[in-house]
KOLTOR-63533 format. One record per residue (C-alpha): x, z, y; residue number from 1. Coordinates in Angstrom, 1 decimal, always signed. Each point is the difference from the previous one (the first is absolute). Example, Ala and Ser with C-alpha at 12.3 -4.5 7.8 and 13.67 -1.06 7.14 Angstrom:
% KOLTOR-63533
+--------+--------+--------+-----+
:      X :      Z :      Y :  nr :
+--------+--------+--------+-----+
:  +12.3 :   +7.8 :   -4.5 :   1 :
:   +1.4 :   -0.7 :   +3.4 :   2 :
+--------+--------+--------+-----+
***
This chain:
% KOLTOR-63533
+--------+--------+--------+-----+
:      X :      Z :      Y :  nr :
+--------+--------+--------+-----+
:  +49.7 : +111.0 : +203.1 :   1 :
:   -1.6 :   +0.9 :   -3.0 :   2 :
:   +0.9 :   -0.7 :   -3.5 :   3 :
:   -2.6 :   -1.8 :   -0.9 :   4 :
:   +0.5 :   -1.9 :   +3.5 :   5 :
:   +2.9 :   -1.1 :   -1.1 :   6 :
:   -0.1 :   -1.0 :   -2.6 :   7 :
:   -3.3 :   -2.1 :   +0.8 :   8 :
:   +2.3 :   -1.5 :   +3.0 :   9 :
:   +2.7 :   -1.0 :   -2.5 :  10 :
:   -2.7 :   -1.7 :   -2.6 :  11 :
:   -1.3 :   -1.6 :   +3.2 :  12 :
:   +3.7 :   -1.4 :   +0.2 :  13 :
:   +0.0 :   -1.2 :   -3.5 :  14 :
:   -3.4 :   -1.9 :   +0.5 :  15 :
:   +0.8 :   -1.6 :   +3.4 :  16 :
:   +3.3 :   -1.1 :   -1.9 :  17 :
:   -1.6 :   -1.6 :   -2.8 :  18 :
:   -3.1 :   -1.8 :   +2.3 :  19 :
:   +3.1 :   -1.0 :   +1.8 :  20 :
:   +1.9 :   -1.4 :   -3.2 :  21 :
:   -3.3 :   -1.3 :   -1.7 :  22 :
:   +0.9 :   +2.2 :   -2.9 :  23 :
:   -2.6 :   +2.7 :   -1.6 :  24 :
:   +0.6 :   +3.9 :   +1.1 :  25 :
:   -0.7 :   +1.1 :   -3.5 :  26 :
:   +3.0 :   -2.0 :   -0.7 :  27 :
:   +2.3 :   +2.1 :   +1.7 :  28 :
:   +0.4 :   +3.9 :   -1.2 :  29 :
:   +0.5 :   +2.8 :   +2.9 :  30 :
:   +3.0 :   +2.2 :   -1.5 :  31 :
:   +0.2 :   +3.3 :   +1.6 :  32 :
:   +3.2 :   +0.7 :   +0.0 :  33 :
:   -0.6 :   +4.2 :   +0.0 :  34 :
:   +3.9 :   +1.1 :   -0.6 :  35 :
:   +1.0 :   +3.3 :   +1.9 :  36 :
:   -3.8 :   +0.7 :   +0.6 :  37 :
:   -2.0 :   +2.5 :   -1.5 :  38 :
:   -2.6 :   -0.4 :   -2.7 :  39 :
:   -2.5 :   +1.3 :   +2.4 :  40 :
:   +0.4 :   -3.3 :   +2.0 :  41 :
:   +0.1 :   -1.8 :   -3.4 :  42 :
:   -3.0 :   +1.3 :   -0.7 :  43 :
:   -1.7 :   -0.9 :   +3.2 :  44 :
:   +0.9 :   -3.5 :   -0.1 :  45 :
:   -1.7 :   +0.2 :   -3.4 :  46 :
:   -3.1 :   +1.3 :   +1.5 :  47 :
:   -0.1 :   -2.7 :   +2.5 :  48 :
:   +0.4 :   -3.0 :   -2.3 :  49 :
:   +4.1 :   -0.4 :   -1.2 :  50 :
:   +0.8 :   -0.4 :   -4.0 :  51 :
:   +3.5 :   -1.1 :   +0.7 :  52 :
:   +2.7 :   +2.4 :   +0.7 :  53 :
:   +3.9 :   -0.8 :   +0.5 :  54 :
:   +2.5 :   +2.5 :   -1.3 :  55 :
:   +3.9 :   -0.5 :   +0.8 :  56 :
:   +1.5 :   +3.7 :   -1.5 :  57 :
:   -0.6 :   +0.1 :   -3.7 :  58 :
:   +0.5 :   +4.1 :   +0.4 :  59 :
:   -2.8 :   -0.2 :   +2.7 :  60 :
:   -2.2 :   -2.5 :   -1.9 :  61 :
:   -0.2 :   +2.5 :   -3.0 :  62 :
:   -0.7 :   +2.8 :   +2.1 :  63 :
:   -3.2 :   -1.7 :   +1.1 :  64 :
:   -1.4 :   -1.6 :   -3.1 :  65 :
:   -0.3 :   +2.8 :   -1.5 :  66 :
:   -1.3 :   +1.3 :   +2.9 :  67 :
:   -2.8 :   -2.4 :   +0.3 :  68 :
:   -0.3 :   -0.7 :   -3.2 :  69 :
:   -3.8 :   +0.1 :   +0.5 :  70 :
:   -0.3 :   -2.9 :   +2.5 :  71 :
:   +2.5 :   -1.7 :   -2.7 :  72 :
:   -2.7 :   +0.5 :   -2.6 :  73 :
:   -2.2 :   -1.7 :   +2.5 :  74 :
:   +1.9 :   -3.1 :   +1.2 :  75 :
:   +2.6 :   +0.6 :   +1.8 :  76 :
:   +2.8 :   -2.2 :   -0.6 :  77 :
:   +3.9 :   +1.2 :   +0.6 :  78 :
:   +2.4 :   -2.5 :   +1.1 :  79 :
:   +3.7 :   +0.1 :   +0.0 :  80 :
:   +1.5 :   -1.1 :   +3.2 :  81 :
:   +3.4 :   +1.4 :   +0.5 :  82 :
:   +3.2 :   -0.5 :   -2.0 :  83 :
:   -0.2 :   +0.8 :   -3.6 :  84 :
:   +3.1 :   +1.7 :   -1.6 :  85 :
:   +0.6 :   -0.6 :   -3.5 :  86 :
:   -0.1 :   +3.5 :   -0.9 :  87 :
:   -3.5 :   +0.5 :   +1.8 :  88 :
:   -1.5 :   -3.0 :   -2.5 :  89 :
:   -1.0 :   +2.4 :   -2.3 :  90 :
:   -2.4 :   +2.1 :   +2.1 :  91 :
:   -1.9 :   -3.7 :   +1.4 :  92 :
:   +0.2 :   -2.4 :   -2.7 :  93 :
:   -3.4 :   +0.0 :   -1.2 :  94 :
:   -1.6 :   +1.7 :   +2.1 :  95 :
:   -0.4 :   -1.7 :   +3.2 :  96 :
:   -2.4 :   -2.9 :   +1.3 :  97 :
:   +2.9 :   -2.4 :   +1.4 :  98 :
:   +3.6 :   +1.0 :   +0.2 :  99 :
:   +1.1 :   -2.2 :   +3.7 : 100 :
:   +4.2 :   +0.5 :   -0.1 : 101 :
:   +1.0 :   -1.5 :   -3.6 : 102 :
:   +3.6 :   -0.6 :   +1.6 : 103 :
:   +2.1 :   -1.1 :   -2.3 : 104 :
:   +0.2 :   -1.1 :   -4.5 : 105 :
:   +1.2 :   +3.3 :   -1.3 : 106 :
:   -2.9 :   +1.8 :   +2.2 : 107 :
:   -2.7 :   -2.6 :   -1.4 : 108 :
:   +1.4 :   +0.4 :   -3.7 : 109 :
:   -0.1 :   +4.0 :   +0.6 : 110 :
:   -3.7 :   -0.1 :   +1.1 : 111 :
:   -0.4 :   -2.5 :   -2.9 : 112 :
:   +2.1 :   +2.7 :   -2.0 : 113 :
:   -2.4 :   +3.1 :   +0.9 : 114 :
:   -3.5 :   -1.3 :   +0.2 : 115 :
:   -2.4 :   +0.7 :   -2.7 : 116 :
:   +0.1 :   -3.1 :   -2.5 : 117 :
:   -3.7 :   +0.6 :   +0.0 : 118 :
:   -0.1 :   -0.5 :   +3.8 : 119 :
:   +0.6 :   -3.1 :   +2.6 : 120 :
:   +1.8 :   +1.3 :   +3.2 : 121 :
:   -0.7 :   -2.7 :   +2.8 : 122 :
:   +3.3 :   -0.2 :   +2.3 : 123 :
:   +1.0 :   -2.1 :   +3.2 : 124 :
:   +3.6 :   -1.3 :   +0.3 : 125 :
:   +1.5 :   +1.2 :   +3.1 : 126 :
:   +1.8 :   -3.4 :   +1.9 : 127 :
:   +2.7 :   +0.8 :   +2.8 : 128 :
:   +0.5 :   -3.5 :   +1.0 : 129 :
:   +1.2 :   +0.7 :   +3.4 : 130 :
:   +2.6 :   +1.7 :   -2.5 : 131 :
:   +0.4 :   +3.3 :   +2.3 : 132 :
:   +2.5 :   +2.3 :   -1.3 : 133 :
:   -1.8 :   +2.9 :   +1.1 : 134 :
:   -3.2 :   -1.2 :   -2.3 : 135 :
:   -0.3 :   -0.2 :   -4.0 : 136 :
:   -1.5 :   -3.0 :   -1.8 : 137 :
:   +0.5 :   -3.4 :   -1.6 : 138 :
:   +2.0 :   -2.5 :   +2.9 : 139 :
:   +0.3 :   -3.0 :   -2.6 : 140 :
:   -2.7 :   -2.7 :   -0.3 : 141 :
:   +1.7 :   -0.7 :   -3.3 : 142 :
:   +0.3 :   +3.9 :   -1.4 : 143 :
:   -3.9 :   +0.1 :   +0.5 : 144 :
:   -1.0 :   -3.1 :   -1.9 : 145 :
:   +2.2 :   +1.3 :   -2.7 : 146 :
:   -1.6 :   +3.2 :   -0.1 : 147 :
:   -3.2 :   -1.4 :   +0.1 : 148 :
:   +0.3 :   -2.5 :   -2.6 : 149 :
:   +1.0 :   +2.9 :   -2.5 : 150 :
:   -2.8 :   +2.0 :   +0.8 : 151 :
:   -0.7 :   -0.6 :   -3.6 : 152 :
:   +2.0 :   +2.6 :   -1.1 : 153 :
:   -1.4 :   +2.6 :   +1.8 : 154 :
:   -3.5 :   +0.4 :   -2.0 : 155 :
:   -0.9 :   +3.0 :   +2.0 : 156 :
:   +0.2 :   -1.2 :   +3.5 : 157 :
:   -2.1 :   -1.7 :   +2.1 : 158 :
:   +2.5 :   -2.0 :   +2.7 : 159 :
:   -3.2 :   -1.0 :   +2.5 : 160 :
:   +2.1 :   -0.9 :   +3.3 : 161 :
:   +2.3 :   +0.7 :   +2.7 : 162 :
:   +0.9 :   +2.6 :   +2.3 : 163 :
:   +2.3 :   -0.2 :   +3.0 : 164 :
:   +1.0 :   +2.3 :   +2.9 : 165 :
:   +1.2 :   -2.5 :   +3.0 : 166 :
:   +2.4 :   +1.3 :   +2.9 : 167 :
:   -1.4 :   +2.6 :   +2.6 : 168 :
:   -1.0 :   -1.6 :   +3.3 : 169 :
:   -1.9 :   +1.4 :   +2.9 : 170 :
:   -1.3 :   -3.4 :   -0.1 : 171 :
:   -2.5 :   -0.3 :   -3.1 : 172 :
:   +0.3 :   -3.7 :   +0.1 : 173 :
:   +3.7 :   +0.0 :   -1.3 : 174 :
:   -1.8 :   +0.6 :   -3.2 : 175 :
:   -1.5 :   -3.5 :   -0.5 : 176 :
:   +2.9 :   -1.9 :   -1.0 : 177 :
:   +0.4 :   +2.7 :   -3.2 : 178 :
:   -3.6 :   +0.2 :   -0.7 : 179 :
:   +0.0 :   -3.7 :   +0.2 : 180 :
:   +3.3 :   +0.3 :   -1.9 : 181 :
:   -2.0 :   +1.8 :   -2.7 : 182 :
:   -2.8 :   -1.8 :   -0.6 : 183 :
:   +1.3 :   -3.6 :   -0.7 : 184 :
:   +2.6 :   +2.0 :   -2.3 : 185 :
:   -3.3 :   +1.1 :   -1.9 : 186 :
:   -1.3 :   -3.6 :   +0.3 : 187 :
:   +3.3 :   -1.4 :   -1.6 : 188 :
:   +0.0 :   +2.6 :   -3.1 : 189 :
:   -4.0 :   -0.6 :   -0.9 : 190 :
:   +1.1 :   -3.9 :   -0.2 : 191 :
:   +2.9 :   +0.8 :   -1.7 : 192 :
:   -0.5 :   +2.8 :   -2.3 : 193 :
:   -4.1 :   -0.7 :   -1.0 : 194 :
:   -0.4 :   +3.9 :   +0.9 : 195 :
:   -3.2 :   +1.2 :   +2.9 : 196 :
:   +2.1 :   +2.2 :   +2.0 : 197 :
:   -3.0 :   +1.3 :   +1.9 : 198 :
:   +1.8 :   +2.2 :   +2.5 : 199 :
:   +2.0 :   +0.2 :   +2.9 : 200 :
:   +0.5 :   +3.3 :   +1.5 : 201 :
:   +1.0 :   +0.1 :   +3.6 : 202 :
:   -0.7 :   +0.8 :   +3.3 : 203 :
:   -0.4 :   +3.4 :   +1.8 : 204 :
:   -1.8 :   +1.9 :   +2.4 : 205 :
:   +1.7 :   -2.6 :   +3.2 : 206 :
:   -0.6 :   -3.2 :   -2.0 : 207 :
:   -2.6 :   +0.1 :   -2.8 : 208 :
:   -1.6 :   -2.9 :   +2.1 : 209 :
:   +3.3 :   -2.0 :   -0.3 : 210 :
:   +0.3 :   +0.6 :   -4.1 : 211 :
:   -3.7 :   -0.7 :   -0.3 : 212 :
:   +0.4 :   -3.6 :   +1.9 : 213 :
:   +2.7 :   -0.5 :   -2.7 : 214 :
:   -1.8 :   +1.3 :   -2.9 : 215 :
:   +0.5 :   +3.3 :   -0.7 : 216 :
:   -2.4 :   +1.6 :   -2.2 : 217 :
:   +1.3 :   +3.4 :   +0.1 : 218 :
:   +0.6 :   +1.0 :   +3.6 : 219 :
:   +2.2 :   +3.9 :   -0.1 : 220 :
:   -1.4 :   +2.6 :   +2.9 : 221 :
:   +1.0 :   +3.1 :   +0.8 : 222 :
:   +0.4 :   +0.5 :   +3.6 : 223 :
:   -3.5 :   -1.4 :   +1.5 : 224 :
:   -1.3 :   +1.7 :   -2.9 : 225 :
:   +1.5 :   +3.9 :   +0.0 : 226 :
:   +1.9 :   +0.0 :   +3.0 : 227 :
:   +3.9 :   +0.6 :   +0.7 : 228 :
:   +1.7 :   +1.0 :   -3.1 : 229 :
:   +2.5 :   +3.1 :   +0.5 : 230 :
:   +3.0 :   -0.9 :   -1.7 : 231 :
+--------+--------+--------+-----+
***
């Protein structure tokens, strides 16, 4: 199959979903998540209709804006999808359309710490509410109101949603219950904290279908996208 076959197959996904869900398809963004591929590929998603491209390795992610820093010039829009190190803020902050993995307070008030004062960075707070031990992220109701209701502080960022990572399953509807999870979380913090929270981001390759039903409006693809990543 084709690239552009693809990737027309998995935006047919995303519109069945939505029809499906009675929600909008230009509601939900297709992330490609393009880490371990090549710019060529990058590229060719490009050509065939992608703006949105996921980068876990900030080493890898610098490599390739510069590389394509012409389709940057155009529209392309970088997204941060991977854990963020403290001592890797400096080289995103800034510079990036939506940073997904804001993990912890001391990585927020680093990004905070390195971004422009004349620039807004937009960031999604990563939940682990199934708290996994293998998996970073907020796993406290409680710590995210908090953080949320001092988003004040922070004049520089843009906190516009959630981002979570549920268990591996072979069975993509084990995702629901998180998903689910996710989404009346969001529900809870717009009533309580007066803020839009726009975004959820979840659901992969297996269960975009799922997230979407649940209200994601990022959905993160890699696989059905560019294939088997080599590790």
């Amino acid at each position: 199959m084709t690239t552009i076959e693809k990737i027309t197959q998995v935006q047919q996904r995303i519109k069945q979903a939505c029809e499906n869900a009675h929600r909008d398809p230009e509601d939900v963004t297709l992330l490609a998540i393009s880490k371990k591929k090549p710019t060529s590929m990058i590229r060719e998603a490009w050509n065939n209709g992608l703006h949105h491209f996921g980068e876990n390795y900030i080493q890898e992610w610098r490599a390739k804006n510069e590389e394509l820093e012409d389709l940057k010039m155009e529209g392309l829009h970088w997204h941060i999808t991977g854990p963020l190190q403290k001592n890797k803020c400096k080289y995103v902050a800034g510079k990036v359309a939506l940073i997904h993995t804001i993990s912890s307070l001391s990585l927020l008030e680093e990004i905070a710490k390195r971004t422009p004062k004349e620039i807004i960075q937009p960031v999604l707070i990563q939940c682990n509410l199934s708290k996994e031990a293998t998996k970073s992220g907020f796993q406290e109701i409680e710590q995210i109101e908090q953080l949320l209701t001092s988003h004040h502080h922070w004049k520089n960022i843009d906190i516009q949603g959630f981002m979570v990572l549920p268990p591996f399953s072979e069975n993509p509807e084990d995702s629901r219950s998180h998903f689910h999870q996710l989404q009346m979380l969001r529900e809870k913090l717009r009533s309580t904290t007066g803020l839009p929270l726009p975004h959820l981001s979840m659901g992969m390759s297996a269960d975009l279908e799922i997230a979407i039903e649940e209200g994601a409006t990022i959905v993160r693809v890699g696989t059905a996208i560019f294939g088997q990543r080599v590790s």
